[in-house]
C-alpha positions in Angstrom: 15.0 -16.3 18.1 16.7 -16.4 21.9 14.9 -14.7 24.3 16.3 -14.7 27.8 14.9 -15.1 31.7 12.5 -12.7 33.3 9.6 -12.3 35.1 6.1 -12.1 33.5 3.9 -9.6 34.1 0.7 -10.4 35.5 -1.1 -8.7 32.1 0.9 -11.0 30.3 0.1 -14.2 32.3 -3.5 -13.6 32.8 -3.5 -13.6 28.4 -1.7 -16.5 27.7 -3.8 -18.3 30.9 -0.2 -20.1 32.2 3.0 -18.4 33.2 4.8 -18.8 29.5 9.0 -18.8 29.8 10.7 -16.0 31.0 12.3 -13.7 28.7 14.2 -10.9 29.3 12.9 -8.6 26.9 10.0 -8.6 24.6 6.0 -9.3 25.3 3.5 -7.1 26.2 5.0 -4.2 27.7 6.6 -3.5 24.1 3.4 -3.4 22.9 2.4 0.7 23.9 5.6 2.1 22.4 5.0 0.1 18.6 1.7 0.9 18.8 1.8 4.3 19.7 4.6 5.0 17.0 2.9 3.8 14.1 -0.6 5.1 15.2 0.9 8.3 15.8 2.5 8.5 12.6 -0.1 7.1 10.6 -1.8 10.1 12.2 0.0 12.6 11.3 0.9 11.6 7.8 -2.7 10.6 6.4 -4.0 13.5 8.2 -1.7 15.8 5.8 -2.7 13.9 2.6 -7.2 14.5 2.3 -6.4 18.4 1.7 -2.7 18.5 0.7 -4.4 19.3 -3.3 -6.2 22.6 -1.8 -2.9 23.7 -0.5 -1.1 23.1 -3.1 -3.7 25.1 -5.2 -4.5 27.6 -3.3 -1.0 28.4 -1.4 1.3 28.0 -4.3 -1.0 28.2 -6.7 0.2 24.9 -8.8 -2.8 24.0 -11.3 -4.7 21.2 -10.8 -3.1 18.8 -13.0 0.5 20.0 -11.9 -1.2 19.2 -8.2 -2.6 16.2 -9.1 1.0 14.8 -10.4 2.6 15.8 -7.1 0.4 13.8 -5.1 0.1 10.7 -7.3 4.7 10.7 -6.6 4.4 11.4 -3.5 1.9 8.5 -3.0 3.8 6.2 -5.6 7.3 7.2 -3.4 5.7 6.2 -0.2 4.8 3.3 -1.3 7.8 2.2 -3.4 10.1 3.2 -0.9 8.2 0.8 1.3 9.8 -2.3 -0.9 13.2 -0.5 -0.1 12.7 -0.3 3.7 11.9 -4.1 3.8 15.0 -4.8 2.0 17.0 -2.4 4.2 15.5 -4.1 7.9 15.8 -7.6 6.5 19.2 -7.6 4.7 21.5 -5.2 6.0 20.4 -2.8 9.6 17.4 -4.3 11.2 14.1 -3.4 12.0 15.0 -1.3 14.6 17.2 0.8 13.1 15.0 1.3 10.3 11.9 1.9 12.1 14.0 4.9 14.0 15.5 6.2 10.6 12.1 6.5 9.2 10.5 8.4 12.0 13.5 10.7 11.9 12.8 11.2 8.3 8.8 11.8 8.7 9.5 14.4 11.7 12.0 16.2 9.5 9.4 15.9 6.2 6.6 17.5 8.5 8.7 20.0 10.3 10.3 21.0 7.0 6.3 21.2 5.6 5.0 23.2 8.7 7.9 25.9 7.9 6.5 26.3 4.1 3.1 27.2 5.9 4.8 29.9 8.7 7.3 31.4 6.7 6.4 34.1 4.5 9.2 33.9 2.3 8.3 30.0 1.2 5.3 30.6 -0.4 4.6 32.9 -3.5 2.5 36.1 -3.2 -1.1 36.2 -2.5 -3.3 36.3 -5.8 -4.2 39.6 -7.0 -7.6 38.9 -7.1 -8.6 42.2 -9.2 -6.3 41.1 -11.9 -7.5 37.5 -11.5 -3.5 36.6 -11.3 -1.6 34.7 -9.4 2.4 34.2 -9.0 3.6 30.8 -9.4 6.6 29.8 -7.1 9.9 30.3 -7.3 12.6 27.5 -7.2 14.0 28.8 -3.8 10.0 27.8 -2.6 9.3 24.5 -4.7 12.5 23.0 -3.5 11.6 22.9 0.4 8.0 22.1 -0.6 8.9 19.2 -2.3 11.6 18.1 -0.1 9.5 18.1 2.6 7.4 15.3 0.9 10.5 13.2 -0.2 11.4 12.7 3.7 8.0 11.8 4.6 8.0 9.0 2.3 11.3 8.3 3.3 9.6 8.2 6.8 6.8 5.6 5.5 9.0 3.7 3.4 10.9 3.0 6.6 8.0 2.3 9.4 5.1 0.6 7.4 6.5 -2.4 6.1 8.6 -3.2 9.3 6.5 -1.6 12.0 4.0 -4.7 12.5 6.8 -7.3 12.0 8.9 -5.8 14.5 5.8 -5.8 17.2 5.5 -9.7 15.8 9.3 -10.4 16.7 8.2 -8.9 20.6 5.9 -12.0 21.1 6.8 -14.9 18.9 7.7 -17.5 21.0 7.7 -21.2 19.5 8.2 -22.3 22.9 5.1 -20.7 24.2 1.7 -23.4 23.3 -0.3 -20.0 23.4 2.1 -18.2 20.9 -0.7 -17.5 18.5 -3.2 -16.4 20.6 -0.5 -13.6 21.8 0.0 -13.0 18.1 -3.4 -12.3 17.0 -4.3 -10.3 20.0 -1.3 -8.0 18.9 -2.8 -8.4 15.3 -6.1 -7.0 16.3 -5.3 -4.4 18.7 -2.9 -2.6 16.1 -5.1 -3.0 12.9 -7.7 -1.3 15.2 -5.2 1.2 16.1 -4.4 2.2 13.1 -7.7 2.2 12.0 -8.7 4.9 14.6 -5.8 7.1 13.3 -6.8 7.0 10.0 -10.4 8.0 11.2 -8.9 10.9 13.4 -6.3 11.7 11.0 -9.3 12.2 8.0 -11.7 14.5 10.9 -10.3 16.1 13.4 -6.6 17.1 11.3 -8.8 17.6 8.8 -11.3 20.0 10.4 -8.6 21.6 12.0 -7.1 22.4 8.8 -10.0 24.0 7.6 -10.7 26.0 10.7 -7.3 27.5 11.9 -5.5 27.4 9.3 -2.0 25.5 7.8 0.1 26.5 9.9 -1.9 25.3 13.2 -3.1 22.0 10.4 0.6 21.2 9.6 2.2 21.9 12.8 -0.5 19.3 14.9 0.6 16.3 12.7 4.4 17.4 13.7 4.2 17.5 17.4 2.3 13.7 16.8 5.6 12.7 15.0 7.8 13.7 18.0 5.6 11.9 20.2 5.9 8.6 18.0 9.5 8.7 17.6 9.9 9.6 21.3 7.9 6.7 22.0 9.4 4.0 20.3 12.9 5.2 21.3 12.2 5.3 25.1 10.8 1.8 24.7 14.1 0.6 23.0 15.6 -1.2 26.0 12.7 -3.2 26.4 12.9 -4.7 22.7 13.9 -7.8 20.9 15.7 -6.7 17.9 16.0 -9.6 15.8 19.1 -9.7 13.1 19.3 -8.9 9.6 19.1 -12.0 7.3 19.3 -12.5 3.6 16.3 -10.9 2.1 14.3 -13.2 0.1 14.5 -10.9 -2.5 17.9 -11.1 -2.8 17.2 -14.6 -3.4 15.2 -13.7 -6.8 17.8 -11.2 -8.1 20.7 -14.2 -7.7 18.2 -16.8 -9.8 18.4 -14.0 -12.8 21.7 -13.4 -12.5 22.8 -16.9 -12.4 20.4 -17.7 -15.2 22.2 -15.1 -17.2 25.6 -16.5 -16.2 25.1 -19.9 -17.3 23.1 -18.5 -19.9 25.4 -21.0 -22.2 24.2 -24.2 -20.9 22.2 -25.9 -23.4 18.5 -26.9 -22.7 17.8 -29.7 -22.6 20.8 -30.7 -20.8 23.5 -32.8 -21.7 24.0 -35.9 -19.6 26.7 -34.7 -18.0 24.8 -31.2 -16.5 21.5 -33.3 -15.1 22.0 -32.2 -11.8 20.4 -29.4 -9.7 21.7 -27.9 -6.4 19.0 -28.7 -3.7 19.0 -27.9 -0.1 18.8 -30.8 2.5 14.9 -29.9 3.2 13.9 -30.2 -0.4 11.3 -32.4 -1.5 12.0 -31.6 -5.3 14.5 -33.4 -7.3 14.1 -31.2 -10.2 12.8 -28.0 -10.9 9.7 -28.0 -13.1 9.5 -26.9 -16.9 7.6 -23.9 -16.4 9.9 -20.6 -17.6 12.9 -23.1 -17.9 15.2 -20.5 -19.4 15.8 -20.0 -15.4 16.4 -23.8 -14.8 20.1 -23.0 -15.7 20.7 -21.1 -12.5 20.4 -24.2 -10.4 22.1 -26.3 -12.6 25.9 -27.8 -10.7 28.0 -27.8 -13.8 31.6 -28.4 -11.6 30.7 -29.9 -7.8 34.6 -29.6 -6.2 34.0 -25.8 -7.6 30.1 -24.5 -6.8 30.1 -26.5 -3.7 31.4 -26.4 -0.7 32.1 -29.3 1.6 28.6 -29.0 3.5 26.6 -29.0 0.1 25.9 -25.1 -0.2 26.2 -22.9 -2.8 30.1 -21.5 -2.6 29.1 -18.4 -4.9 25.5 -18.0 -4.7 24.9 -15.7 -7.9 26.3 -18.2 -10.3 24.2 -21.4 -8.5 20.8 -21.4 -6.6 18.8 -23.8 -5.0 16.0 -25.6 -6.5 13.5 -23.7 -4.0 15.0 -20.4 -4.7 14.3 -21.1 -8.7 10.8 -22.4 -7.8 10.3 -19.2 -5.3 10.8 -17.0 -8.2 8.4 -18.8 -10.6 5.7 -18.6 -8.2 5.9 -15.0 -8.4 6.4 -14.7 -11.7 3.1 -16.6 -12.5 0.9 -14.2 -10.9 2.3 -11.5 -12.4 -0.3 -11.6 -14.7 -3.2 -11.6 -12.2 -1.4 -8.9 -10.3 -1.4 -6.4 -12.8 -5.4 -6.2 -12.7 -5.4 -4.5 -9.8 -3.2 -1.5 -11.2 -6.6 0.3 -12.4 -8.6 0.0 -9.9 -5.8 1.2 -7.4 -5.7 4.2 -10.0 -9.4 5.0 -9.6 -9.3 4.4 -6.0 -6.2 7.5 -5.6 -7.9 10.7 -6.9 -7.6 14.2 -5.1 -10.0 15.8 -7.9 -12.9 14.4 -5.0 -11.9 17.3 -2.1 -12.1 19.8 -5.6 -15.4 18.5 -6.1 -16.5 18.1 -2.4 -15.3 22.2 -2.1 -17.4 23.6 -4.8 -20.9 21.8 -3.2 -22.6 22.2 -0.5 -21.1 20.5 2.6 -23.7 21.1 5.0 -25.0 18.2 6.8 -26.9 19.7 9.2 -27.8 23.5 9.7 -24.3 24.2 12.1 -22.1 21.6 10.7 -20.4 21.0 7.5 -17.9 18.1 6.5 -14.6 19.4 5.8 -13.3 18.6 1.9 -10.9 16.4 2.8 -13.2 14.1 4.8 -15.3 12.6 2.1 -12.8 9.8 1.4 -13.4 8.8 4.9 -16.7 7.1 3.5 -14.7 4.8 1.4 -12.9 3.3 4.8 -16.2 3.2 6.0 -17.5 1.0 3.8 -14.7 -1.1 3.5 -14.5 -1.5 7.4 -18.2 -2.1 7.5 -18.1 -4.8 4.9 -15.0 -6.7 6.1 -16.7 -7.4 9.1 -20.0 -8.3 8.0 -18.0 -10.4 5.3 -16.1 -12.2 7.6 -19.2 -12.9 10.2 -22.6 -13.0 8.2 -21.7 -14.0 4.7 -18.9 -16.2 4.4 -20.1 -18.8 7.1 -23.4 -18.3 5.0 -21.8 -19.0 1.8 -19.8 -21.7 3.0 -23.0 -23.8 3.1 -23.7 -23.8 -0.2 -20.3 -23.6 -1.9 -18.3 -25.7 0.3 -15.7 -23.3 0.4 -14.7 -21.9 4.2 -14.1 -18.7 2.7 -17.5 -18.3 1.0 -16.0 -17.2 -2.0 -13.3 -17.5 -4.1 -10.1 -15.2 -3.7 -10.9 -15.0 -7.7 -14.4 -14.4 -7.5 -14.3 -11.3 -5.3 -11.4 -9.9 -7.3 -13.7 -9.7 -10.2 -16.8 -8.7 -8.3 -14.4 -5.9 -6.7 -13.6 -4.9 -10.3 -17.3 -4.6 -11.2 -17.8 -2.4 -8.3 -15.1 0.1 -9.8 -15.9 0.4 -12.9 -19.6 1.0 -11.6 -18.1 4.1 -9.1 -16.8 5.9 -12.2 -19.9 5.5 -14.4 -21.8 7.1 -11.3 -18.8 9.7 -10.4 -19.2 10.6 -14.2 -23.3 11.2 -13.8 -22.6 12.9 -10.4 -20.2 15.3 -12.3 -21.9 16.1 -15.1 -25.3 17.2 -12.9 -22.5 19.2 -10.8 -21.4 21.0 -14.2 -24.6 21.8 -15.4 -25.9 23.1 -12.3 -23.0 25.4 -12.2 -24.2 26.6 -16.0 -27.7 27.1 -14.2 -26.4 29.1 -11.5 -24.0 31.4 -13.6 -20.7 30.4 -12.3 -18.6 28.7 -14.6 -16.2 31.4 -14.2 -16.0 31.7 -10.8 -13.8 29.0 -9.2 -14.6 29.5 -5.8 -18.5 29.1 -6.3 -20.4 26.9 -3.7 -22.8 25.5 -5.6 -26.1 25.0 -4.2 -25.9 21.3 -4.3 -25.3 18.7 -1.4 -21.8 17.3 -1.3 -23.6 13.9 -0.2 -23.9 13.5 -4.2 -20.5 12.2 -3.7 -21.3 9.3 -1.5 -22.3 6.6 -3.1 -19.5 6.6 -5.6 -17.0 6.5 -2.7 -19.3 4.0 -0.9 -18.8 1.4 -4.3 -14.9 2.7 -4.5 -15.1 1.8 -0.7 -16.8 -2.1 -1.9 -14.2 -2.4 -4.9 -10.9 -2.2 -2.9 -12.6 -4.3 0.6 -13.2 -7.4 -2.4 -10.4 -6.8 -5.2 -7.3 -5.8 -2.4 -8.3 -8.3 0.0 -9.0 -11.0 -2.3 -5.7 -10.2 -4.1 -3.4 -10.8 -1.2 -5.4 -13.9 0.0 -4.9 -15.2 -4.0 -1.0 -14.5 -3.6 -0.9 -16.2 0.1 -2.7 -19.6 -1.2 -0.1 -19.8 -4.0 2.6 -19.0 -2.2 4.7 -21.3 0.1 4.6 -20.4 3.5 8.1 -18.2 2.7 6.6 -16.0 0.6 3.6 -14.7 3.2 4.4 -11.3 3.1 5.5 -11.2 -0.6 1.7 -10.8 -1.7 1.4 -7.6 0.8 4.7 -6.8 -1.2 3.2 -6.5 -4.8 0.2 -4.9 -3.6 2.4 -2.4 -2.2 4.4 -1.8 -5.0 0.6 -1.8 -7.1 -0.2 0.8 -5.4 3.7 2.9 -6.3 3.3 2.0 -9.8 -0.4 3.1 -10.1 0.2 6.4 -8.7 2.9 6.9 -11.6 0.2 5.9 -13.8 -1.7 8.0 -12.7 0.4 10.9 -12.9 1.4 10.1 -16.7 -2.5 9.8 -17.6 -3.4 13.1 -15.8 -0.8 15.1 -17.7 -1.3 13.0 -21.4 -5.1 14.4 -20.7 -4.2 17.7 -20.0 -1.9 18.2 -22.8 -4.0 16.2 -25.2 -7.5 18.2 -23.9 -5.8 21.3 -24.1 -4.5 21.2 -27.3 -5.2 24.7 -29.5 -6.1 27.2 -26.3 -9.6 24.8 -25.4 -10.1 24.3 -21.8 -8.6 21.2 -20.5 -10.9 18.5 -19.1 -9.1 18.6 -15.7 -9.0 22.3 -16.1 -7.9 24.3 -12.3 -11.7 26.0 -12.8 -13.4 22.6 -12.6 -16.7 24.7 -13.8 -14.7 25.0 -17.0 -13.5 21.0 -17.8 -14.9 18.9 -18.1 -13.9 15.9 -14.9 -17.0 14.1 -15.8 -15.2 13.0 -19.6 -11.9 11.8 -17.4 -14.3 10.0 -14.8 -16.2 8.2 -17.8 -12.4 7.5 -19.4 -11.5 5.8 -15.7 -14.6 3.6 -15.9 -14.1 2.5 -19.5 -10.9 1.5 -18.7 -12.0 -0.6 -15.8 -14.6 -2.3 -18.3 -11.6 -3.1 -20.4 -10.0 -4.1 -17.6 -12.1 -6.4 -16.1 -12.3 -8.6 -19.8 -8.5 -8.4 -19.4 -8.7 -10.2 -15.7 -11.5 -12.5 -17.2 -8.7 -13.2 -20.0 -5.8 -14.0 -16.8 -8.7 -16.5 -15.2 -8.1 -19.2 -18.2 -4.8 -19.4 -16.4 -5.7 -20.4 -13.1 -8.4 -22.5 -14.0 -6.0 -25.5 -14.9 -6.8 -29.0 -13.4 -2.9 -28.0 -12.0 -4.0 -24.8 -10.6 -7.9 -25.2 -9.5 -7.5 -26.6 -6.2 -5.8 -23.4 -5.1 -8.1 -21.2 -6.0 -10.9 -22.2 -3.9 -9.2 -22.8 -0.6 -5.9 -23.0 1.7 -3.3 -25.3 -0.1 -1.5 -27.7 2.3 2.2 -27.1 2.0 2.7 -30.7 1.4 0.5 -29.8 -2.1 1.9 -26.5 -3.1 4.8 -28.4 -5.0 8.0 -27.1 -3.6 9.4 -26.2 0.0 9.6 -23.1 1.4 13.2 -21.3 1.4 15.3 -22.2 4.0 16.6 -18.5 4.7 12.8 -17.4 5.3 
């Protein structure tokens, strides 16, 4: 990327300890106006989520499985649309542009959200609470409800996936000897800002919710979303905004379609067709004979017509490049070892936890109580907490004894990460059912309101080992993907975990209503009943945990396939590039 004359700032030049080449635009004065806009909206949208199931239970009076279904699209839309977003910047508009879309869309969602919580008319009617009944909503107030929450994902669709490349593009200077140092101090001081939102965003919107009200709850978290888009837009002089390329994705959908094409090629090949397209940087003469149905698409059947003069690919859906081929069968082969996340992602995203924390006793001292929605706020505790000791107690310790830098193997924590869920449902199922049979004791199984006397802090430790599950199983996941994949495929691994966690949420969203309907059957009170004193969340909680048992013999079943003589060096530490059996793409 060009960057063009200027003078440094003194920040900058006291950082990189030598005065670096001047560029026009770019470096550390960008750095307050990303920041801020991602902080800011990480903010306000996480701070909307922790009690977003008591509003839509209380307010409009959805049940708690229609509730529950909401929130597990919304989350599954967020974080789809995030795969959509990184298409968008990288292929077609930019970063930029995308980033600014996406805050326009999140300060819409959020104004749009704040109106359904001052506006009389877009909520149903109060619950006649002689009667015990309560009027569901109408479509003229669903519609802007849900609305609301299809721009906010929108919004994070756009601004997660390309927020912390774009602050990346502001510093990366090959000609700069102390480029990475600049890159990692941007690293850390926006992983820590986001990680203070999150903190804020789970107390103080939180309390604030709980205190004065939605309306004063909702419209906090939209004044933070002017402030970030403001932000980033008054910065945009100052920015490096680097072009759309071809996505690398794109690059996957051409191998399948030019598979299918040449689809009549015989395999093995004739004498005539044994030659593959390769790039000029490829170190691979032949593709290997792993999933070789796809070796068609980089087979040159007619040179003087799928090649042009300089050697490329004139139509690249009908021919591809040996590394595009291999690119895709990287992917494809940890599919399998991908997919054993999906459970514990679906035990990790439950809202029946602020249900539970609300009917206990949330008093931690005499004169303060911990709002509902704050308990999760444990779980990133943890997770911070262990990272850290992780990273600088344990893995040097480790190391000494297994010979691996990283302590231990990508592998080994995603099955010890495993463990630790399944173990957080067994104990949410114990914590429920004492819950449940102290609200028998204390005569309120009809009551849905009841406080039981019972501390909330029952709920801690389950959230402290949800907290240990995803700090071992997500991280190790990624860092799995990263050592198998060439150096082009870096931010594919983030990718699939993203798109996990979209396709868990759906999951989870099928599973809650099968329960329901299945639980309810013939009048009985459904497990995940809205009166939690009536079901019976402890049976679901139990179901969760048996199917992480299940699960984990399932990932102990993928290991077999990464255990290979082939595979077994890359499982235990960083794989040089010159090992890792192909180049990376060209367009990466």
């Amino acid at each position: 990327m060009e960057a063009e004359e200027m003078d440094v700032n003194p920040e900058e030049e006291s950082l990189l300890g030598h005065s670096p080449p001047r560029r026009t635009k770019g470096g550390l004065k960008t750095m307050p106006f990303i920041i801020v806009n991602e902080a800011f909206e990480r903010l306000a949208s996480q701070g909307l989520m922790p009690n977003m199931i008591l509003y839509l239970t209380r307010i409009y009076h959805f049940q708690t499985v229609t509730a529950s279904s909401i929130l597990f699209i919304w989350s599954a839309l967020s974080n789809g649309l995030a795969l959509f977003g990184a298409f968008l910047s990288d292929s077609y508009l930019g970063r930029f542009r995308v980033i600014f879309l996406g805050s326009i869309s999140s300060l819409l969602g959020m104004i749009l959200l704040w109106l359904t919580a001052v506006v009389p008319q877009l909520q149903p009617l109060s619950c006649d609470q002689l009667k015990h009944k309560c009027s569901a909503p109408n479509g003229a107030q669903i519609i802007p409800l849900l609305s609301s929450f299809l721009l906010m994902s929108v919004g994070a669709g756009c601004i997660r996936p390309c927020s912390i490349a774009f602050g990346a593009d502001q510093f990366d200077n090959k000609q700069n000897p102390n480029n990475e140092r600049v890159l990692e101090t941007y690293f850390n001081w926006y992983y820590a800002s986001t990680g203070i939102s999150t903190v804020l965003a789970m107390t103080v919107i939180v309390y604030i919710q709980d205190h004065l009200g939605w309306s004063v709850g909702f419209g906090i978290p939209a004044i933070l979303m002017v402030f970030s888009a403001l932000m980033f837009l008054i910065g945009s002089s100052l920015y490096i905004k680097a072009k759309p390329s071809e996505s690398l994705f794109t690059g996957f959908f051409q191998v399948l379609v030019a598979a299918f094409r040449k689809r009549e090629i015989q395999y093995p090949l004739d004498e005539e067709y044994k030659c593959y397209h390769r790039t000029r940087q490829s170190k691979l003469l032949s593709p290997t004979e792993e999933f070789r149905c796809l070796n068609k698409a980089c087979v040159v059947q007619d040179p003087d017509t799928e090649l042009t003069s300089d050697g490329l690919a004139s139509n690249p859906w009908r021919l591809c490049s040996v590394e595009q081929l291999e690119s895709l069968k990287a992917l494809l082969k940890v599919i399998p070892m991908w997919s054993t996340g999906l459970v514990l992602i679906l035990t990790m995203d439950q809202g029946f936890l602020t249900l539970q924390a609300n009917s206990m006793d949330r008093h931690l001292f005499s004169n303060f109580e911990i709002p509902a929605g704050s308990f999760s706020l444990f779980m990133i505790i943890t997770l911070t907490i262990w990272v850290a000791f992780y990273d600088r107690v344990l893995a040097p310790l480790l190391a000494r004894y297994t010979g691996n830098p990283q302590g231990l193997s990508p592998i080994v924590r995603m099955g010890m990460g495993l463990i630790m869920s399944f173990i957080a449902m067994v104990l949410a199922g114990v914590v429920e059912s004492i819950r449940l049979k102290k609200a028998v004791e204390e005569g309120v199984e009809d009551d849905p309101d009841a406080v039981l006397d019972m501390s909330a802090m029952w709920l801690v430790p389950q959230t402290v080992c949800i907290g240990l599950a995803e700090a071992l199983n997500a991280i190790g996941q990624i860092q799995f993907f990263y050592m198998l994949f060439p150096k082009s495929m870096s931010s594919v691994g983030v990718a699939m975990y993203t798109f996990g966690m979209a396709l868990a949420s759906l999951i989870g969203s099928l599973l809650v209503n099968i329960i329901n309907s299945i639980t309810s059957h013939g009048g009985k009170a459904s497990w995940l009943a809205s009166n939690l004193n009536e079901g019976h969340l402890d049976y679901y909680y139990w179901l969760l945990g048996f199917l992480n048992l299940i699960n984990f013999f399932y990932f102990l079943f993928c290991c077999r396939f990464y255990k290979s003589p082939h595979n077994s060096n890359m499982l235990s530490k960083k794989v040089p590039e010159k090992e890792s059996g192909y180049a990376p793409l060209p367009s990466a």
